[in-house]
C-alpha positions in Angstrom: -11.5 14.1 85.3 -15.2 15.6 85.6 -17.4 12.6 84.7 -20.9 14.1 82.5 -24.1 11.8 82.1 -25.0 10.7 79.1 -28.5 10.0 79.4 -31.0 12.1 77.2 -34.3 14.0 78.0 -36.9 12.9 77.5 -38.4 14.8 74.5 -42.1 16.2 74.3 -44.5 14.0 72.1 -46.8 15.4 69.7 -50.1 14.6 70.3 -50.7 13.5 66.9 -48.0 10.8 67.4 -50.0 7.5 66.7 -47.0 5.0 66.5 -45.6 4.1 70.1 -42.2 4.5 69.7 -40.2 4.4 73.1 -36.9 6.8 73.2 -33.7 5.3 73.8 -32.3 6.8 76.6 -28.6 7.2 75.9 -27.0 8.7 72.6 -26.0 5.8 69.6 -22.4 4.9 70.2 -22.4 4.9 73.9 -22.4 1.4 73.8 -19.3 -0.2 73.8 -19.0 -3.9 73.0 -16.0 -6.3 73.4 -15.4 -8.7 71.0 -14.1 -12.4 71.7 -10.3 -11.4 71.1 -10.6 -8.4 73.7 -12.3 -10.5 75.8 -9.2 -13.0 75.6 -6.8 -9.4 76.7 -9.1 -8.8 79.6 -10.9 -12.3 80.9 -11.9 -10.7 84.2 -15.0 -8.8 82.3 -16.3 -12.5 82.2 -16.8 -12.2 85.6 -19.8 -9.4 85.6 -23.3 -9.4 85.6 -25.5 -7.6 84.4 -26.1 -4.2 85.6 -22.8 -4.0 87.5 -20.9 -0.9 87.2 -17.1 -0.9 86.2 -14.9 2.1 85.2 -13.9 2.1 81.7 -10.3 4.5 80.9 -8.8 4.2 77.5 -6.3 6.2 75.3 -8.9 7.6 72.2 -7.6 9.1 69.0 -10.2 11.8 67.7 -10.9 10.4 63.8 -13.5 12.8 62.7 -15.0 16.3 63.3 -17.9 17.4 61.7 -20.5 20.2 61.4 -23.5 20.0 59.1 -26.2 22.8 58.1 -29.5 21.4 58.0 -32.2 22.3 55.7 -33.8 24.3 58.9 -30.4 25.9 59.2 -29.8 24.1 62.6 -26.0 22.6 62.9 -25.7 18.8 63.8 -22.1 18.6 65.1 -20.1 15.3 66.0 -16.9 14.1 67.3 -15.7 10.5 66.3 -13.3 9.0 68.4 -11.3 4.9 68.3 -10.1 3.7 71.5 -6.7 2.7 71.0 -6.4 1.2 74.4 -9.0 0.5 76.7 -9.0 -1.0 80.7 -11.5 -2.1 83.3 -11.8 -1.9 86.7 -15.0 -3.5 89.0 -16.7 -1.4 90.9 -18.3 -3.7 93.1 -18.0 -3.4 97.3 -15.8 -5.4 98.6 -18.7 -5.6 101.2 -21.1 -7.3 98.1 -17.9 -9.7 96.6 -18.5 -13.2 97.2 -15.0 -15.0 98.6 -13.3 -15.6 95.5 -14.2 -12.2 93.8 -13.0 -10.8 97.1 -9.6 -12.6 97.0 -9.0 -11.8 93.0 -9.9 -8.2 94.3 -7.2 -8.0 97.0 -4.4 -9.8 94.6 -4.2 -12.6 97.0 
């Protein structure tokens, strides 16, 4: 599977822009966020920090596709999709694991 980044550009600003407004830098709804009875199915994610990557798979049924024309006859297009089922794997370096992490990691 071909893995795409999500991050935006930046957009140009209008000079005549007088409110600071910073960008977000990733799309709404690219965030996911687990709730106390998933986190209860998968205590490891406990175990991260901040920052630290992890690989995220999942089963996702598609529950809406739409397509809009906008009053400047531009189309605003969007895919809605509910993960069904949803996993986790740590992507930390064995090399950076401290000794318990690197036993848990190993199975042993």
């Amino acid at each position: 599977m071909d893995l795409i980044s999500t991050k935006m550009e930046k957009k140009k600003k209008s000079t005549s822009e007088v409110a600071t407004y910073e960008e977000p830098q990733y799309p709404y709804g690219m965030e996911i966020s687990f709730n106390e009875e998933l986190i209860s199915k998968m205590p490891d994610i406990m175990s991260l920090d901040v920052e630290d990557l992890i690989n995220i798979s999942g089963i996702a049924r598609i529950t809406g596709i739409h397509s809009d024309k906008t009053q400047n006859n531009k189309f605003d297009r969007r895919v809605t999709a509910r993960f069904e089922k949803i996993g986790f794997e740590n992507k930390k370096d064995l090399k950076d694991m401290n000794f318990s992490e690197y036993k848990k990691a190993r199975g042993k």
